[in-house]
C-alpha positions in Angstrom: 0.0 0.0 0.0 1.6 3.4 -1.1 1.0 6.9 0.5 -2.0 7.3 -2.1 -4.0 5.3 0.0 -3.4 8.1 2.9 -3.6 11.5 0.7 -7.5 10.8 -0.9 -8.3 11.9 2.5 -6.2 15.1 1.9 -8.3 15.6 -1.1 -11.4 17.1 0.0 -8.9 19.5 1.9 -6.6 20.5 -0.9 -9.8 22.2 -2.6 -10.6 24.2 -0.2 -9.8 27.7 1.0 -12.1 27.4 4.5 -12.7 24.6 6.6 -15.4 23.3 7.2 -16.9 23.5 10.8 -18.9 20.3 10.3 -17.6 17.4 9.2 -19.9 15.8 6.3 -17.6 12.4 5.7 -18.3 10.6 9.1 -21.6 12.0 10.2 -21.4 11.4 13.8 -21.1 13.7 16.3 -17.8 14.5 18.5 -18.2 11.9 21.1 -18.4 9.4 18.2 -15.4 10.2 16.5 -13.7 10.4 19.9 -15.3 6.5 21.0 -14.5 5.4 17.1 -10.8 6.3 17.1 -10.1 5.1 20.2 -11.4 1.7 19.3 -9.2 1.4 16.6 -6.4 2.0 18.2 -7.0 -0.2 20.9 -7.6 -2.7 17.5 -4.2 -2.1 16.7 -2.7 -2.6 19.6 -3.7 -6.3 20.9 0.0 -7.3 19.4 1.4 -4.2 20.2 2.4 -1.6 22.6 -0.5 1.7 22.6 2.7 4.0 22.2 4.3 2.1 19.0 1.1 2.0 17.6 0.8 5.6 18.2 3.9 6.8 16.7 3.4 4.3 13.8 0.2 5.8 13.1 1.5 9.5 13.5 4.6 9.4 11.6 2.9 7.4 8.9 0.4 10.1 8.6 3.0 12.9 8.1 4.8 11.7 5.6 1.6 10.8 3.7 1.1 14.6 3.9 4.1 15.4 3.2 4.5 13.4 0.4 1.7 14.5 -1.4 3.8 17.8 -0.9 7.2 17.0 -2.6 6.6 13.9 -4.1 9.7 12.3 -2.7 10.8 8.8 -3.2 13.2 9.2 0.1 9.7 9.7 2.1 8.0 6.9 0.3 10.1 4.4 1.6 10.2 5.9 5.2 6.6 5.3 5.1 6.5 2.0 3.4 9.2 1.1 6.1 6.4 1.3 8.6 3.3 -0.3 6.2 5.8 -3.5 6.5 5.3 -4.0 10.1 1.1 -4.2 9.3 -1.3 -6.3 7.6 -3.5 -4.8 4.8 -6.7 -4.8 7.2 -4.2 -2.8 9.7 -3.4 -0.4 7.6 -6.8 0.7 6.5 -7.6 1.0 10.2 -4.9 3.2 10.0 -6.4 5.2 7.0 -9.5 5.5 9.0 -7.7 6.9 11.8 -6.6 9.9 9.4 -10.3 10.0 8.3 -11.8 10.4 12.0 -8.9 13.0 12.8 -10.3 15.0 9.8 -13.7 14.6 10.7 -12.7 15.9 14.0 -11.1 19.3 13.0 -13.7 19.8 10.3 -16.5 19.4 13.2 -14.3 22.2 15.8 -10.7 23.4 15.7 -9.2 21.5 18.8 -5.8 19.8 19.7 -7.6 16.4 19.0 -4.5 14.2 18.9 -3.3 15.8 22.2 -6.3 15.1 23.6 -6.2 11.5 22.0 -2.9 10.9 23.3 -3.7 12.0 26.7 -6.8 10.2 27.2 -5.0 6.6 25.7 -2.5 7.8 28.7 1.0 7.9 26.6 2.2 10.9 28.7 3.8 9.0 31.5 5.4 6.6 28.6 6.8 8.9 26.5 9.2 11.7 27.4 6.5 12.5 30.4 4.9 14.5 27.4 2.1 16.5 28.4 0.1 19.3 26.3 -1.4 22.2 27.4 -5.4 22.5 27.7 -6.9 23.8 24.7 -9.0 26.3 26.3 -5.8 27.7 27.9 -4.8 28.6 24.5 -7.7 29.9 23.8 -7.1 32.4 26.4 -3.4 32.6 25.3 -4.8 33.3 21.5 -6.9 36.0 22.7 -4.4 38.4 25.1 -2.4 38.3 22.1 -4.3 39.7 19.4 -3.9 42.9 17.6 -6.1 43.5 14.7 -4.0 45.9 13.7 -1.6 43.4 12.0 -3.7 42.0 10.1 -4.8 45.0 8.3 -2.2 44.8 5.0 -0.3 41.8 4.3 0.9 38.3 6.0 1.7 37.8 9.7 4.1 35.2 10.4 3.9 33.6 14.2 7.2 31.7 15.4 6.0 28.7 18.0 9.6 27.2 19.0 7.4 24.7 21.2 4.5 23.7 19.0 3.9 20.5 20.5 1.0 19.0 18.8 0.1 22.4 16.9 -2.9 23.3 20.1 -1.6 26.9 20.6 -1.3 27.6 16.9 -4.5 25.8 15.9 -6.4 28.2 19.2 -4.7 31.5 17.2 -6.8 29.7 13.5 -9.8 29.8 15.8 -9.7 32.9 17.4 -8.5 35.0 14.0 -11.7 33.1 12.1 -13.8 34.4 14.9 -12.3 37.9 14.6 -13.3 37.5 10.5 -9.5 36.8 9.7 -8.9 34.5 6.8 -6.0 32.4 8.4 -5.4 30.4 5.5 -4.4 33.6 3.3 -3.4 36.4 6.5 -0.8 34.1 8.8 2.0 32.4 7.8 3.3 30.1 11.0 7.2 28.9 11.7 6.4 25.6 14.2 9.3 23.4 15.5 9.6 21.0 18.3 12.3 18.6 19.1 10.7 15.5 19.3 9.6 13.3 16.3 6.5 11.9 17.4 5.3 15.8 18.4 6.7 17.3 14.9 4.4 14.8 13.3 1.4 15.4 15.4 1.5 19.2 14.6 2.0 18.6 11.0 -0.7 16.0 10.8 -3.3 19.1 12.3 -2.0 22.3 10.8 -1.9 20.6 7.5 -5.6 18.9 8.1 -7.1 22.9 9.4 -5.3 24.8 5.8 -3.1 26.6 7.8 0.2 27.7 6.1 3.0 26.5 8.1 7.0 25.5 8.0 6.9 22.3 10.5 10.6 21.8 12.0 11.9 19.1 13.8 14.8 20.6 15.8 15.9 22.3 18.9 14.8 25.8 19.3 17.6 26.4 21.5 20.9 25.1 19.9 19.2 26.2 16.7 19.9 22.7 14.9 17.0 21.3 12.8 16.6 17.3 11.3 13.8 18.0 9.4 11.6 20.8 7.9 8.3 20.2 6.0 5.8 22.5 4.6 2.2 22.1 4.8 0.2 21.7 1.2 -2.2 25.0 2.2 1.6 26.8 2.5 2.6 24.9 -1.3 -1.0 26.1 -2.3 0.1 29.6 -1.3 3.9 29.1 -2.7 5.0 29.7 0.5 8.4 27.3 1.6 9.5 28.8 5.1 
């Protein structure tokens, strides 16, 4: 199974220039979606560890996106390296996992794989990873704005911590609130220095349009691994 599989789900995406705020492929409501992916990871995981299912599934999912960025044959085989380790029926859970997180940020903008990840209770398991509420960042995305830059031309917002993408995906919200086209008026630079957070964030700024430059890398030391651009910032022509 190639990344095509993964990217029809980008398609629906990829033509538009808003979101959706209702999701009209899975027509359940949030609960569902929550209860539904759940269950499949906990499918996935009767052989296997939650937390290597978890960052199979994550980092499988990123470079699906990505790939359908740069149509790269070095990401192809990173991600067929994982598809070896599943079955066929596996791996169309997986694709359905991709579907419901979709379905998920087209029904509100949320940090839905933080959430995920916290409820399947990774955080003591890996790296004692913890994200911050999404109604904090909210707050956070509020006490920062100032209309006044988005009058002319293209913010760009540097988060050196992004995590799964919750603070930056709170700014989307609160500037669509404010009447602010996101997708066209803010331009984000996002790096964290873990892998399985990188992809996370990628998976959910690329799946809400946002235009971002998703680094994996140390803010501090200045060193980055990796550096992948979202297909709303390709749309836009925009390469960090």
């Amino acid at each position: 199974m190639s990344t095509e599989v993964l990217q029809q789900t980008l398609t629906q995406f990829q033509q538009v220039q808003k979101p959706a705020k209702k999701s009209t492929a899975y027509s359940m409501e949030l609960p569902e979606i929550k209860k539904q992916f759940l269950k499949k990871v906990e499918d996935l995981s009767y052989s296997r560890h939650h937390w290597q299912v978890w960052q199979d599934w994550t980092e499988s999912a990123a470079l699906a996106i990505a790939n359908s960025v740069y149509h790269d044959d070095g990401i192809e085989k990173r991600y067929m390296a994982i598809v070896d380790r599943y079955n066929s029926e596996e791996m169309t859970q997986m694709a359905h996992l991709l579907g419901l997180t979709t379905a998920a940020l087209e029904y509100k903008y949320q940090d839905f794989l933080g959430a995920m990840f916290m409820e399947l209770e990774l955080g003591n398991k890996w790296r004692g990873q913890f994200f911050t509420p999404y109604n904090l960042c909210k707050v956070i995305a509020e006490l920062t704005y100032s209309p006044e830059q988005y009058h002319d031309g293209v913010v760009t917002l540097d988060e050196p911590a992004v995590g799964a993408g919750a603070m930056v995906i709170a700014k989307c919200e609160m500037l669509e609130e404010k009447g602010v086209n996101y997708q066209q008026k803010l331009r984000v630079v996002a790096q964290d220095v873990d892998w399985m957070t990188f992809c996370m964030a990628y998976i959910q700024l690329s799946l809400i349009g946002c235009q971002a430059h998703v680094i994996h890398g140390n803010s501090l030391s200045m060193e980055a691994n990796e550096a992948w651009c979202t297909p709303m910032a390709m749309i836009h022509g925009w390469f960090g």
